[in-house]
VEXDREN-2710 file (C-alpha; in Angstrom, 1 decimal):
% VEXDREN-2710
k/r/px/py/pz
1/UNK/0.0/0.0/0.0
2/UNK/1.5/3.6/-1.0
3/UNK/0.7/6.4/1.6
4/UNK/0.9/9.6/0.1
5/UNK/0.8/13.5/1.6
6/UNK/-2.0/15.6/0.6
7/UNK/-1.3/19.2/1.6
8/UNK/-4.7/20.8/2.9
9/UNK/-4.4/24.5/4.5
10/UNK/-6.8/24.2/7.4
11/UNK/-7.4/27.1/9.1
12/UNK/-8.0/26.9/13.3
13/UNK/-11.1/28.7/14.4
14/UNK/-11.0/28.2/18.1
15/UNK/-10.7/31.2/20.2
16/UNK/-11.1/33.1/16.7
17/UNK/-13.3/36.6/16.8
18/UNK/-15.7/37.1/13.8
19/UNK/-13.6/39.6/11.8
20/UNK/-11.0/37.0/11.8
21/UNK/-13.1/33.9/11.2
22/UNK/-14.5/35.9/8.5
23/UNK/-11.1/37.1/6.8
24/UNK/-10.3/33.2/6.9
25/UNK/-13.0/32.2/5.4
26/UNK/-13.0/31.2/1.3
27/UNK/-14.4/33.9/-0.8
28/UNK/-18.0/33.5/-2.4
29/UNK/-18.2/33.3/-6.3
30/UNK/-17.9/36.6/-8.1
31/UNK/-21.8/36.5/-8.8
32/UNK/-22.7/36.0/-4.9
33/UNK/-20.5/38.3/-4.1
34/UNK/-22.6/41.2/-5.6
35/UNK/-25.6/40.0/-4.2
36/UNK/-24.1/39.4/-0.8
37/UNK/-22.8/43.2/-0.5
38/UNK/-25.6/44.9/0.3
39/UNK/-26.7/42.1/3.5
40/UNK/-23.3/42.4/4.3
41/UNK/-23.6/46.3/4.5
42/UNK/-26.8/46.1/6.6
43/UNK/-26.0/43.0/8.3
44/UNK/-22.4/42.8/9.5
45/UNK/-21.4/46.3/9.1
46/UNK/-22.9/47.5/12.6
47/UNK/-21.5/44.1/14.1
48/UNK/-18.2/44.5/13.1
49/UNK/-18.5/48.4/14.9
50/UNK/-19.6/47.0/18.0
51/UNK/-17.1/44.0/17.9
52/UNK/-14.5/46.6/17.0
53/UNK/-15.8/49.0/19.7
54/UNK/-15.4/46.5/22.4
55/UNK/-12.1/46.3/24.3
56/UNK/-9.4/44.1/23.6
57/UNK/-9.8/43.1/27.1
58/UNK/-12.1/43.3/29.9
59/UNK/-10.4/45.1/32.5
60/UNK/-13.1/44.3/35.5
61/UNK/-13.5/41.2/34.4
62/UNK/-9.7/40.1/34.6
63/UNK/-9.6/42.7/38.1
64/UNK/-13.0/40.5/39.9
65/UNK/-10.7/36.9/38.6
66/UNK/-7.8/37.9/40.4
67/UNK/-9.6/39.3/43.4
68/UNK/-11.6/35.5/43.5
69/UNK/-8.3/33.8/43.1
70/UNK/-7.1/35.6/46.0
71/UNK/-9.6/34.9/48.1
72/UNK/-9.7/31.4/47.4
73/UNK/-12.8/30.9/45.3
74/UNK/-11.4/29.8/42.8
75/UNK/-9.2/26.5/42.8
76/UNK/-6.6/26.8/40.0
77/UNK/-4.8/24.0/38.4
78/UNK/-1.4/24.8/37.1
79/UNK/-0.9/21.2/35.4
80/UNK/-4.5/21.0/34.0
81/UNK/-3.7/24.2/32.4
82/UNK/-0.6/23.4/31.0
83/UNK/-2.2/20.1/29.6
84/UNK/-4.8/22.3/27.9
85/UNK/-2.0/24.4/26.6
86/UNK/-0.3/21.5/24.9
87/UNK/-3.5/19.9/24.1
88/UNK/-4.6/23.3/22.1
89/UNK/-1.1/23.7/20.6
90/UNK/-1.1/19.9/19.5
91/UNK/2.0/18.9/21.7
92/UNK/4.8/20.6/19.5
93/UNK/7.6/21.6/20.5
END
């Protein structure tokens, strides 16, 4: 049996906001693109200001983690995280 290597570009999603998923994503045919313009004017166009409006990070939401951390409420697990870590990066080095 002869095993060859088919080269696929897959592109990871996870963790991925919609203005990237959507830059990722194959283009549409040149004749849906023109009929998918004006959705995508009135559709994503005030999603994409409001997604690009938000912070890059929430600053009370990182400051009332740390604070339960402190205080013990929540247990944190330095090896399960680093599993996940590898997990997510698929265990290369």
């Amino acid at each position: 049996m002869k095993i060859t290597q088919r080269s696929t570009a897959l592109t990871p999603t996870i963790g991925v906001g919609a203005t990237e998923a959507a830059a990722s994503a194959p283009a549409p045919a040149a004749g849906a693109a023109a009929e998918a313009t004006p959705l995508q004017a009135g559709t994503l166009a005030p999603a994409q200001e409001a997604l690009a409006a938000m912070p890059e990070i929430d600053s009370a939401r990182v400051a009332a983690v740390r604070d339960a951390l402190a205080r013990g409420e929540i247990r944190f697990d330095a090896q399960r995280l680093a599993g996940l870590i590898e997990r997510f990066h698929g265990g290369r080095g």
